[in-house]
N, C-alpha and C positions, 0 to 999 in steps of 0.2 A: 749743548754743543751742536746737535744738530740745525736748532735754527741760527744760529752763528755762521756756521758754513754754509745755510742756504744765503743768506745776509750776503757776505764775502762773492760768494758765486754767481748772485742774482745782479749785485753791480756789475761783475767782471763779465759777466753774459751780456749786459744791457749796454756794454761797450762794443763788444764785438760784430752783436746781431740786433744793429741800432734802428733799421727797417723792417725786421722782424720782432718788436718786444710780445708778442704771444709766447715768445718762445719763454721770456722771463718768466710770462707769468703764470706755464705749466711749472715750471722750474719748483717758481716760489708753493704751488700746490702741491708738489709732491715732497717739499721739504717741512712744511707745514704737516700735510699728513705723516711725514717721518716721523718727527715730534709727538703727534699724539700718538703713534704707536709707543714709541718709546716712555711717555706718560701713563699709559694702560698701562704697561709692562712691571711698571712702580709700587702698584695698588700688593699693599700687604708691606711695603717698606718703612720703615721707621730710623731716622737718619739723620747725620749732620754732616755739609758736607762744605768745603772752601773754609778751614778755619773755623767752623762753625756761624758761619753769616748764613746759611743758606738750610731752610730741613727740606727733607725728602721725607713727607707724611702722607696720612690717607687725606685728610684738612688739602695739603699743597696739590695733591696728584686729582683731587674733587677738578677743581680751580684750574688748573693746567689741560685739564680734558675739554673743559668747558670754553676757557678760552680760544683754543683750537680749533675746536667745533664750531663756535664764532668766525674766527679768521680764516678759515673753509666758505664760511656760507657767505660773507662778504666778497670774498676773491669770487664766486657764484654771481654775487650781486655786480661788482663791475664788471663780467664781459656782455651784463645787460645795460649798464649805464651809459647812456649818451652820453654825459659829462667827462665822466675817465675816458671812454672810448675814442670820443672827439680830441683828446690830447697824446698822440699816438708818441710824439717825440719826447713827452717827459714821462711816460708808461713805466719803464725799465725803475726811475726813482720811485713812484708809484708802490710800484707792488716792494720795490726794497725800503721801503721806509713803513710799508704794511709788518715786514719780517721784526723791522727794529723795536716795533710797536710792540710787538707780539713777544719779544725774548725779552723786555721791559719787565711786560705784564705778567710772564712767568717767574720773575725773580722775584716780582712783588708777592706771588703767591704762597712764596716758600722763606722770605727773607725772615732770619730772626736778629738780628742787628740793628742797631739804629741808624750806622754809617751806611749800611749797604740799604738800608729803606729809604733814605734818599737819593743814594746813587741809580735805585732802580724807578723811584719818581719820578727824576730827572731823564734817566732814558727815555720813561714812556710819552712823558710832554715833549720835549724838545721834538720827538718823532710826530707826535701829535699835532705841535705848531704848524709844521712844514705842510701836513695833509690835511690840515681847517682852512689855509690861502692855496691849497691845489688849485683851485681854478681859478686863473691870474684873471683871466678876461672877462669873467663877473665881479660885478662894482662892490659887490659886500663881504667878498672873499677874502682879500687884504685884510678890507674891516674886523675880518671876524678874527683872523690868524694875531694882529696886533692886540686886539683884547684878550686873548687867549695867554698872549705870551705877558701880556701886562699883569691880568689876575694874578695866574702861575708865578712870576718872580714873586710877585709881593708873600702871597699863600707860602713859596719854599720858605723865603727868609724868615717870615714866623713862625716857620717850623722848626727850621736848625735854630733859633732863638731858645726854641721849646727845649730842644734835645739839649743845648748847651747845659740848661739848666738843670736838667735831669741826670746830665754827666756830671755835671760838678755836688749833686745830692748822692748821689751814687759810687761816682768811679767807674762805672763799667758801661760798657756799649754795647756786650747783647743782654737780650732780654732775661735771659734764666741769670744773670750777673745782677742784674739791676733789680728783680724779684728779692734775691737773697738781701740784698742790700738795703733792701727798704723793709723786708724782713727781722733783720737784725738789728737795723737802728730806724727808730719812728724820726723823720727829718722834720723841719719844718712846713708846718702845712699851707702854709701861705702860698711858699717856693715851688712845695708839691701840685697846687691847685696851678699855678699861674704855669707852669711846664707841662700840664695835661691842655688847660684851654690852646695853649698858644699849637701843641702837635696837632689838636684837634682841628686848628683851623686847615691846614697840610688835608688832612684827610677828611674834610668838611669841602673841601676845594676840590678835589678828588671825585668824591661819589656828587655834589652837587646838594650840599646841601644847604637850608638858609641858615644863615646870611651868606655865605660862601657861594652864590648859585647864580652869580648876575652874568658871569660869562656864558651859561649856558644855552639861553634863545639866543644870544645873535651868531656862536659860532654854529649852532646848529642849524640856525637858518644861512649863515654865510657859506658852510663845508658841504662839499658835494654830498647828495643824499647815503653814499655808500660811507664814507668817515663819518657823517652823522650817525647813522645805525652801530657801524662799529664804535663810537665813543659813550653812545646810550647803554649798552651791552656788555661789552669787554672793561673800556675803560673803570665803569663803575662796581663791575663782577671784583677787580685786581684792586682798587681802593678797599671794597670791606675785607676782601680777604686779611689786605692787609690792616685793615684799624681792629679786625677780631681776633687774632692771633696776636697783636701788640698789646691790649686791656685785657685779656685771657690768660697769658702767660704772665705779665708784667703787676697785672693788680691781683691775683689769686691769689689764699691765701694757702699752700700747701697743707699744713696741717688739719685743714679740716676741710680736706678736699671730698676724701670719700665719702661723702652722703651720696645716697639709697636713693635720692629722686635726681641727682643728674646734676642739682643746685649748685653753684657756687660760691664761695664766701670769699667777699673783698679785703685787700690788708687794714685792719684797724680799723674797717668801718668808712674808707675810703669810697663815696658814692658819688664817682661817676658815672654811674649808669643815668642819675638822676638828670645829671648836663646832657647824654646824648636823649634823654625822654623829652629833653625841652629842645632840641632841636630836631625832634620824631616830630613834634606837634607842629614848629612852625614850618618846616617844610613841608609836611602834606597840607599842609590848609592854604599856603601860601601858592603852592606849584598847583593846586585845585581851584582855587579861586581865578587865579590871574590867568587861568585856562580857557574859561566860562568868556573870556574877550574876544582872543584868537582869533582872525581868520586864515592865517598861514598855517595848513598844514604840520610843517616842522616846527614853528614854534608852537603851535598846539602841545603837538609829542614831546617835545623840548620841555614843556612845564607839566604835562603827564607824566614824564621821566623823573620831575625834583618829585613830585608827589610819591612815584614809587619806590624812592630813594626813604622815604619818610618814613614807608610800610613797612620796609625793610629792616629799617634802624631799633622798630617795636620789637625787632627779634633780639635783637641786641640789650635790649635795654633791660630782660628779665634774667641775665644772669643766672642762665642755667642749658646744656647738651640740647634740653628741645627745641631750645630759642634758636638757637644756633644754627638746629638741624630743620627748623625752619624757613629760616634765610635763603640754606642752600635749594629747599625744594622750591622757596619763590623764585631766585634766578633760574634754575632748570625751566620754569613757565613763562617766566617773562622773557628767556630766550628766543623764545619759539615768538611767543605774542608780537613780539613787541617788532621782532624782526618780520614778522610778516605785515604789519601794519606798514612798517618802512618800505618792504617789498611794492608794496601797493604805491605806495606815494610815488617811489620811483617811476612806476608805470604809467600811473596817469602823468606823471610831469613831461617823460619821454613822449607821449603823444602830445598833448597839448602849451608844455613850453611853460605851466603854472603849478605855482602849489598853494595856490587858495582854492580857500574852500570852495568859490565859484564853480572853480574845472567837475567840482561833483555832481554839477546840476542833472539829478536824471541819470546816474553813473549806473544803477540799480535796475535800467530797464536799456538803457547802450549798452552795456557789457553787463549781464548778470553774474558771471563769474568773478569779477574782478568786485563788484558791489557786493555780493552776498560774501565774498570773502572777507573782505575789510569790514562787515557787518558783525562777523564770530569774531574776527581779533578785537574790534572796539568790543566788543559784549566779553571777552577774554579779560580785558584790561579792566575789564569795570566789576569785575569779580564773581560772575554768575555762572552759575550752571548751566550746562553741562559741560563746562572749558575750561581750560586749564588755569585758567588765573584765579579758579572757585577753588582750588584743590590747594594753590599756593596761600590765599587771605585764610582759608579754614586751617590751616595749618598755624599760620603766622597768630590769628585769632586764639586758637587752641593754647600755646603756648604764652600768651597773656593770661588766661583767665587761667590756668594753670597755678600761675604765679602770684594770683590775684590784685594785677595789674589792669582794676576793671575800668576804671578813668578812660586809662590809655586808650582802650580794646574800643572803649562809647564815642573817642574821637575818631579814631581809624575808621568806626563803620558811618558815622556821622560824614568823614571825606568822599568816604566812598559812594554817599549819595550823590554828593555836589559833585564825583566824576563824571557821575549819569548821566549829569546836565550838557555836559559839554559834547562827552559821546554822541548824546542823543541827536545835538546839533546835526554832527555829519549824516546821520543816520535821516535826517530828515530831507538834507540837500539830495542824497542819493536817491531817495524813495518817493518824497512828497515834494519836491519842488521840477517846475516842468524845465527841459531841458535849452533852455535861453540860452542861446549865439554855440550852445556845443551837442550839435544835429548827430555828430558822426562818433562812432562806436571806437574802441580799445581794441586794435587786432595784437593778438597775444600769439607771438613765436610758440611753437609744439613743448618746445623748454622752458618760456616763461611759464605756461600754463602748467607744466607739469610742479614746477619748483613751489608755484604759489597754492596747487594743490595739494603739495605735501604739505606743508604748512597748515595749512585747514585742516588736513588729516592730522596729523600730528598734535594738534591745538583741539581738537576733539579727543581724540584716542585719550592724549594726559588726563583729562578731564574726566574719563571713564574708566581707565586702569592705568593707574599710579602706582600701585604696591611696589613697584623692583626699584623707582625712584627713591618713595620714603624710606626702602632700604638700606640705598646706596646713599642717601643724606647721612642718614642716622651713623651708617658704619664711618661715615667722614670727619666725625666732628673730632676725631682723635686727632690731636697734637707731639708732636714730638716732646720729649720730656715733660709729660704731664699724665698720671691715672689715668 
């Protein structure tokens, strides 16, 4: 409710005080911050709530904190973006189409319906569309916003194909409905198989995965750097939330829930975990490989993103509370990583008008700040010690071989070499290559510098004292009607 009415207020503000939209976009900060108070406040609830479309869990309120904290640290990131900044008169739509994004992505966190997990799909993209072509007066920005919206139709339609089919095995529309259902009577497996593929492509489209994953270098090279970071981050946070809460609740088998090690057991032997292991594999190998080309920037991160979508899905795919509890401490890391790599890009782009790799030449002795920072996020991302992204793969790793999913766990670390290669690339423009046609240094506002030191501090600190996270994962993996 409350970001609804900041939504509501942030148009009707950006009518009135059409010369002043800063004012929208404290507005929208303070109603955004409302919200994740309101989210805290949650933790220990257990609930259904609108009919039962909607839970209020420690699972939803995980998700809901996290995407907030997202939508904060973006709104952060435009009032440093030249691009948003430069657009002073569509500002007010801007930041209300940041909100609409954002009350999407909470639905998705908490949806347990089938009707309402596309109704809150569809929110998040249509908001998404509009801010991939924000910047009209770049030539690839259109470009990017039409393939967006192209993908996206195709992906929902064979999703509600999927669901249809699932309604008509079932009869029911939320998930604890369609459990029992499939519970009570074993349906046709053919029907059952072709109605998981077909939702999976929805949520394969979603988090970016392959085959599902072609929109994602061009709209991320075409949308201003600040919608790119929030669609690497948020968007893909509010997709597993919701494809883990759908296959958790949906394919458990109740009766033999309680086992002593966390494990779950599928109805009848029903192994799609098997289908998302095959698309864990080809999306990290695929978003790793086609990375090693790159020389743009954002599509670099753009296919370092499907790869991390890949890492991700390993948590998924061992059916069982650690996997799970996994996942969430990977996005906790890859929050921080990932957005401060972004942080970076933005900055050199704002100076130098590029986001190829070139602008790096020598970035490591022009600005040592600005290079030695993008130095720990690339070594973050690439899964090493002492940083956070070493805390989220040991985890993520941990709970494979737990499971003794050891295949999986020798591809994962086999990616994670081939990320080295690419990382290492930038690492080499910054450091070892001399600074050709770019003489002059990064001056960094007293605010840029401090934000993109928190970051660094933070992307250290995880890496060294995690405990109160793996805590707060672990207590999350609870679900609304479920042990």
């Amino acid at each position: 409710m409350a970001l609804v009415a900041t939504f509501c207020l942030a148009i009707l503000t950006g009518l009135i005080f059409r010369k002043t939209p800063k004012v929208v976009a404290w507005l929208v900060f303070v109603g955004v911050g409302a919200a994740l108070l309101f989210a805290v406040k949650q933790v220990g609830v257990s609930q259904q709530i609108f009919s039962g479309m909607i839970a209020v869990d420690p699972f939803a309120v995980f998700f809901k904190s996290l995407l907030a904290v997202c939508t904060l640290i973006i709104f952060l990131f435009s009032i440093f973006s030249s691009e948003v900044q430069t657009t002073m008169k569509r500002m007010a739509e801007y930041y209300s189409l940041l909100v609409a994004m954002t009350l999407g992505m909470f639905l998705m966190a908490g949806v347990t319906n089938v009707l309402m997990m596309v109704l809150a799909m569809e929110l998040t993209s249509l908001s998404s569309y509009i801010l991939a072509g924000y910047t009209k007066e770049a030539a690839d920005s259109s470009e990017a916003s039409l393939k967006y919206i192209i993908y996206g139709a195709v992906s929902s339609g064979v999703m509600l194909y999927g669901i249809s089919i699932l309604f008509g095995l079932t009869g029911a529309m939320d998930y604890t409905g369609i459990n029992q259902s499939l519970s009570l009577n074993i349906p046709n497996h053919l029907a059952l198989l072709t109605a998981v593929v077909f939702v999976v492509v929805g949520f394969g489209y979603k988090i970016s995965a392959v085959p599902f994953h072609f929109w994602t270098p061009d709209v991320y090279e075409g949308a201003p750097i600040t919608v790119t970071a929030f669609l690497s981050v948020a968007s893909k946070a509010a997709g597993f939330a919701m494809m883990i809460r759908f296959f958790k609740v949906v394919f458990i088998d109740t009766s033999v829930l309680a086992a002593p090690t966390g494990m779950w057991t599928s109805l009848y032997g029903f192994e799609w975990n098997k289908l998302l292991a095959i698309l864990s594999v080809l999306t990290m190998t695929l978003g790793n490989l086609v990375a090693v080309w790159q020389d743009n920037l954002k599509r670099l991160l753009a296919y370092s993103s499907i790869a991390h979508a890949g890492y991700m899905l390993m948590g998924v795919v061992v059916l069982s509370d650690q996997g799970i509890a996994a996942v969430l401490i990977y996005f906790i890391m890859y929050l921080v990583m990932n957005l401060g790599a972004f942080f970076v890009v933005m900055l050199v782009a704002n100076k130098t008008g590029s986001e190829d790799i070139s602008a790096y030449r020598g970035l490591g002795y022009r600005t040592p700040l600005v290079g030695v920072a993008m130095a720990i996020f690339l070594v973050s991302l690439t899964g090493l010690p002492p940083t956070a992204g070493f805390i989220g793969k040991l985890y993520l790793f941990g709970a494979l071989l737990e499971a003794k999913w050891i295949w999986l766990a020798v591809v994962g670390a086999f990616n994670s070499v081939i990320s080295l290669y690419y990382y290492a690339r930038v690492f080499r423009y910054m450091f070892l290559r001399d600074s050709e046609g770019q003489t002059s240094s990064i001056t960094l506002h007293r605010s840029e510098a401090i934000l993109l030191l928190a970051f660094v501090i933070v992307t250290i600190l995880f890496g060294l004292y995690f405990t109160p996270l793996v805590e707060w994962a672990n207590a999350s993996v609870q679900m609304f009607g479920i042990r």
